[in-house]
N, C-alpha and C positions, 0 to 999 in steps of 0.2 A: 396309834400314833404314826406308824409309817406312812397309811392313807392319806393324814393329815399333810404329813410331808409334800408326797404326790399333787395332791389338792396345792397350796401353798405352790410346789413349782407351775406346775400348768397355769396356775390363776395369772403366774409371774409373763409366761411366757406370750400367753395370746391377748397381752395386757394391749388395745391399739394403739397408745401412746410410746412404745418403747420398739426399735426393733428388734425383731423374731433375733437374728444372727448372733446378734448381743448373748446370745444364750447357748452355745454350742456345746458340743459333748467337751471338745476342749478346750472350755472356758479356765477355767481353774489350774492352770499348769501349777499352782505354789500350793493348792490345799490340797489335804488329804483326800483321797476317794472317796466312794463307797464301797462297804465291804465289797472285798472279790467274790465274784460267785466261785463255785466248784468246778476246777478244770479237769477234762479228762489228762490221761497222762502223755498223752500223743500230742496237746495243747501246751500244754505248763512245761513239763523239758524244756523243748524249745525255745519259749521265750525266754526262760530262766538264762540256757545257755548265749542267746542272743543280749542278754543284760547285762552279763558278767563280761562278754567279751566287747561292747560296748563301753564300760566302768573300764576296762582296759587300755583301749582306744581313747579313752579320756586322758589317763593317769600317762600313756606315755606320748603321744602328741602336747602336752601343754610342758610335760616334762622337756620333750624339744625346744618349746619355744623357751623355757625358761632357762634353758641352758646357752642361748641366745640373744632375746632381747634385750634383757637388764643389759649386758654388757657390751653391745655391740658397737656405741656411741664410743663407748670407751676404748674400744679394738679402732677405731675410725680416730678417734684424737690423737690415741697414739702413732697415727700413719701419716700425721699431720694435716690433716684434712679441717678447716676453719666451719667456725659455728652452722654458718652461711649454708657451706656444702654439704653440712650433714641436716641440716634442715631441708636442703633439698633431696638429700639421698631420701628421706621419709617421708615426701611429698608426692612426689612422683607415682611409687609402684603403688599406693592408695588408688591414684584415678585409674592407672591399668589394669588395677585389682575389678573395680567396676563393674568390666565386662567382661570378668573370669568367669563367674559364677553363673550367666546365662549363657555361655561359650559353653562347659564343660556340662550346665545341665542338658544343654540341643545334645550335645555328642553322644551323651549318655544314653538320654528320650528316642533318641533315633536309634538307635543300635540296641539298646535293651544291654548295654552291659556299665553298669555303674560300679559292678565291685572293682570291673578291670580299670574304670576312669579313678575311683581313690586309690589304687594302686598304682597307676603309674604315676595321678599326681604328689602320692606322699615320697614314691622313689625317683623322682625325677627333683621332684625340690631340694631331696637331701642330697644328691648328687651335685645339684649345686651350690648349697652351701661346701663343698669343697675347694672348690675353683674361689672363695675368695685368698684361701691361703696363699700368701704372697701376692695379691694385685694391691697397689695403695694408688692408681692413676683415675681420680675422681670420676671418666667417663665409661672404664671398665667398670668401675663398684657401681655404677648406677646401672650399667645392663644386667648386671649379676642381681641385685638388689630388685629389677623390674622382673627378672624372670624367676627370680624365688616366689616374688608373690603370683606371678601368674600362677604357678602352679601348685602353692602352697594355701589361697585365698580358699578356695573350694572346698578345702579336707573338710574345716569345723562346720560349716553350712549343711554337707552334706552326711557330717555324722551325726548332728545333733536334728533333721528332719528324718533318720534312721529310728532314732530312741524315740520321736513322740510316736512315730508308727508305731513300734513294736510297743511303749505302754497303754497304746490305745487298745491293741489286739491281745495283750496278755493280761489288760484290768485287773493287778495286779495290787493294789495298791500302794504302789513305788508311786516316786515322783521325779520330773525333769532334774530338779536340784539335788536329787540321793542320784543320780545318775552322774551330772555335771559336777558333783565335787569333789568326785576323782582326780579330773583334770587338773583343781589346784591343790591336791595333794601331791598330786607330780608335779605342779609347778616349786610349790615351794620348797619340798624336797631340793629339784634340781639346785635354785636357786640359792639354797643355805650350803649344801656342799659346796656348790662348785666356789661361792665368795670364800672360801676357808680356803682352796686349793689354788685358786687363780694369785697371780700376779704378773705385772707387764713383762716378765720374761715367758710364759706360758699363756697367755691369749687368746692363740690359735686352737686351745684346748675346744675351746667355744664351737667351733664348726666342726670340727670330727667327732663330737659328740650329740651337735643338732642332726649333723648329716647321717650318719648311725640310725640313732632312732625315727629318724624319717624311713630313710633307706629301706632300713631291715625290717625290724619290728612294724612299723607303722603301713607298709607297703603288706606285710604279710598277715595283720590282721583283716586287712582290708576285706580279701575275700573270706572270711569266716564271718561277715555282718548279714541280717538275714534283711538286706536292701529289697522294697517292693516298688515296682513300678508306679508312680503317679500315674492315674486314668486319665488326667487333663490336667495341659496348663496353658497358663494365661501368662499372656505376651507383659512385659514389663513397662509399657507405655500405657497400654490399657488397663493394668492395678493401677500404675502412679494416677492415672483420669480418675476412676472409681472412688478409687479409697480415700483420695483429697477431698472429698463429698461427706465422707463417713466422722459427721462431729469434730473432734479433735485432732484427727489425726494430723492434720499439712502443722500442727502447731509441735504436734509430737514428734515427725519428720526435721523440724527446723529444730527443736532442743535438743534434740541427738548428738545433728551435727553441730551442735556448740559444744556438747558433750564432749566430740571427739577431738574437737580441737584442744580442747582441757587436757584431755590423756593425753594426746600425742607429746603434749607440749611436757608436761610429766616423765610419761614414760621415757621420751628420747633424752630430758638432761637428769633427770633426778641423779642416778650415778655421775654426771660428772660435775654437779653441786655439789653431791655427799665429798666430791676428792678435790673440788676448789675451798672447801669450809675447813680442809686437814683431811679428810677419814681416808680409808684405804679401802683396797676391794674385800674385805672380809664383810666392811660397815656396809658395803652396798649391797651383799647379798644377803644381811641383815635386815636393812631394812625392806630389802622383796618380800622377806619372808615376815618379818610384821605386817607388812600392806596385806596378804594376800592367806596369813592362817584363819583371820578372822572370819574368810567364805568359808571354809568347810563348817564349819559350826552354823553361820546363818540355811545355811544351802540344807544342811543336813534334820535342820529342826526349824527351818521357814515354816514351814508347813501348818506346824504344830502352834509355835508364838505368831505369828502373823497372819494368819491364814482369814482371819475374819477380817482383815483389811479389803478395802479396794484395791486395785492396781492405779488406778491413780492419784489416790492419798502415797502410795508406798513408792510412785515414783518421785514426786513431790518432794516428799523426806527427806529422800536419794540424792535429788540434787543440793538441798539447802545444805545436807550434811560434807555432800563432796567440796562446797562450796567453803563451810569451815573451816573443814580440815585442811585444806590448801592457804586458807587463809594463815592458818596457824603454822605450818610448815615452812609460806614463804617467810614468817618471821622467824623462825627457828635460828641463831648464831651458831649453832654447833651441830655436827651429825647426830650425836646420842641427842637432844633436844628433837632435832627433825624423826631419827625413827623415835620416839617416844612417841607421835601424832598421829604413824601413819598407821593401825591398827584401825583406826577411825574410817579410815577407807576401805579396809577390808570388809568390814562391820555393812558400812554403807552400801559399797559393790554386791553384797553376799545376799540382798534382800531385793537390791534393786533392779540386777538383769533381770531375774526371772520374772519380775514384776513387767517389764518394759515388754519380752517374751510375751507373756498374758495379756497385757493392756495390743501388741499389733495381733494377736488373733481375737480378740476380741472386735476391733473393730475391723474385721475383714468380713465381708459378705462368702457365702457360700462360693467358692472355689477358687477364692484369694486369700485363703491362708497363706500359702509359700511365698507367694508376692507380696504381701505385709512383713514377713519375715526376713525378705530379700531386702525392702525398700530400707527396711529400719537399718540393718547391717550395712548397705552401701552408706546412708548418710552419717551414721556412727566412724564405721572406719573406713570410708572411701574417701567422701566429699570431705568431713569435719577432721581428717586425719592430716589428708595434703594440706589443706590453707593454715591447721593448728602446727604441724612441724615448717612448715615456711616461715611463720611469724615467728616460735619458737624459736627458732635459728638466729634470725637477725636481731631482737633482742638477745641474746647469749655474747653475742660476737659488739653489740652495742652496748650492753647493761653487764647484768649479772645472773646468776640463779633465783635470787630471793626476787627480783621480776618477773623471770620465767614463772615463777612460780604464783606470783600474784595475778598473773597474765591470766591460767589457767582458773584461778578463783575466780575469777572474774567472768570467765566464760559461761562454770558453773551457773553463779548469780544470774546470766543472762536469759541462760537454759531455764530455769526455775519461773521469772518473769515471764518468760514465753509460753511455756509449759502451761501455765496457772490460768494466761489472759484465754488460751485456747478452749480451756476446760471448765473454765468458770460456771459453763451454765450446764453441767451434767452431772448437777447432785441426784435428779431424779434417777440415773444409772447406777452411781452409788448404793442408793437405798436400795436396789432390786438385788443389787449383785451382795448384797450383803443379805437380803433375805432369803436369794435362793441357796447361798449357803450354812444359815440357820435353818433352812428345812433339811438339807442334806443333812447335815452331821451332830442337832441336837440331839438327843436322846429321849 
């Protein structure tokens, strides 16, 4: 039977109708491996230790952000700051974010020192989340806001191309998603305490506790990651050429950034709908924590229920469902109605990044992986970030919440549309990637 196996992949791989790249060792980020071989012990330590302190690095950088984002709109209303300018405060550092990430990777590439560039980026960002304490003058918070994300855009980019190294070289049979679902354990953690202990007299909790675990923790795991030098990279003008070639992708590029404009649009009001509908900050960091329990579950048994899917049937899903659930939230008359809905997105999110993950390495050619990964994350939260919190904004300030929120269904819906017209003629891709993972993991 193994043979068979073998047979069955090779037959898959040098098929002339399909391309070779299509089939990479790290095709499959959501399914299970194959068994690990036998590592010596000078091998396996090691990356054990590099995994666990990675699952670290997850649990308390998202624990930062969650200590942060949900409520920062909220820390901004209270400073009196109009729909408008908080639309633009999360417009902005998006397109500056941009050119963080091939800024900080040159510094890195050149100098060979990446653990000292996540360190000083995770401790310089948290330093500035200080400095908002006391500014409320709209052109001060937008420099503060621009240079958090410069220096904070890079962390996640560059921890999470840490982990697919290190499970490549420790075949271990872990996966991106038992790695990454730390992260929202610490989120939602953060996020359920801190709504129980926050209220408009205490706020400012928010930043001395993002800036902390930036600071300190985050800055001092940095050099315990066992970061390996990329042999080559490729220029970011020269992926976007390539990879717009590669089937799907320029359509998968464009549903992203509809994606992000959905979330931004979300993430920047949902709190201050939940406290226009009546709720208070306890209900807001209730419902982070419904939107966002339902990923560890997906993330942590992906693998196992989904794993015979495609990536592009599962991103498909992802978007119709995001598309729902917003639908049904902008209807929501009351906060406990709205969080009763959003469990639906956690569910959806928790299957669907690492899907999205898999679907840009996949269509990347031999040594544009990182640039597939780059392209997708600039048009998710760079490009689709800024124009979704600018519009965002001016409906708030013009409408209401339950628009906002319709807004972002809508963008869903559009994503989904785009997505599908792109994809349409790669079911012969489907079938393969579905048989080469019936050869791997039958029995």
């Amino acid at each position: 039977m193994g043979r068979g196996r073998e047979d069955t992949k090779s037959l898959i791989v040098s098929s002339p109708h399909l391309p070779s790249h299509l089939f990479k060792g790290d095709l499959t980020i959501y399914r299970q491996s194959r068994p690990a071989p036998v590592l010596d012990s000078h091998t396996a330590d090691p990356a054990r230790r590099g995994l666990l302190v990675a699952k670290s690095y997850y649990f308390l950088f998202f624990a930062a952000i969650g200590c942060l984002v949900p409520f920062f709109n909220i820390y901004l209303e209270s400073k009196g700051l109009t729909g408008v300018e908080i639309g633009w405060l999360g417009s902005i550092p998006p397109m500056i974010a941009l050119g963080a990430n091939p800024f900080w990777g040159a510094v890195a590439d050149s100098w060979k020192i990446h653990r000292l560039v996540l360190a000083l980026c995770a401790f310089i960002a948290g330093l500035v989340s200080l400095f908002f304490l006391g500014v409320s003058n709209f052109w001060l918070l937008l420099a503060l806001v621009t240079a958090l994300a410069f220096f904070r855009t890079p962390i996640g980019s560059i921890v999470d191309s840490t982990v697919m190294d290190m499970l490549k070289r420790a075949n271990s049979g872990s996966s991106y998603g038992q790695q990454r679902l730390w992260g929202t354990v610490g989120f939602v953690l953060a996020t359920f305490s801190l709504g129980q202990l926050l209220s408009p007299a205490n706020l400012a909790l928010i930043f001395w506790l993002h800036g902390g675990l930036l600071s300190l923790a985050c800055a001092g795991l940095s050099f315990l990651l066992p970061i390996e030098s990329a042999p080559h990279q490729v220029g970011m003008w020269q992926g976007l050429r390539r990879l717009t070639t590669q089937g799907g992708y320029l359509s998968f590029l464009i549903a992203m950034t509809l994606l992000g404009m959905g979330i931004s649009a979300y993430i920047g009001f949902l709190g201050l709908h939940i406290l226009a509908l009546g709720g208070d900050e306890a209900q807001v960091g209730l419902a982070w924590t419904a939107n966002s329990l339902p990923e560890v579950i997906l993330m942590y048994f992906g693998a196992r229920w989904l794993g015979h899917h495609s990536h592009k049937r599962l991103i498909m899903a992802g978007f119709v469902g995001f598309a729902l659930v917003w639908t049904l939230a902008a209807l929501a008359p009351t906060p406990a109605l709205l969080i009763a809905v959003l469990p639906g997105m956690g569910i959806c999110f928790g299957f669907f990044w690492v899907a999205a993950v898999g679907y840009a390495s996949e269509a990347a050619p031999p040594g544009l992986s990182a640039t597939a990964q780059a392209l997708m994350g600039a048009a998710q939260s760079g490009l689709g970030w800024s124009l979704g919190s600018v519009a965002a904004g001016y409906l708030w300030d013009q409408t209401n919440g339950h628009v906002v929120l319709f807004f972002a269904a809508a963008m869903f819906c559009l994503a989904t549309l785009i997505f599908w017209w792109g994809n349409r003629h790669s079911e012969r891709i489907d079938l393969a990637d579905k048989e080469e993972y019936n050869g791997f993991n039958n029995p």
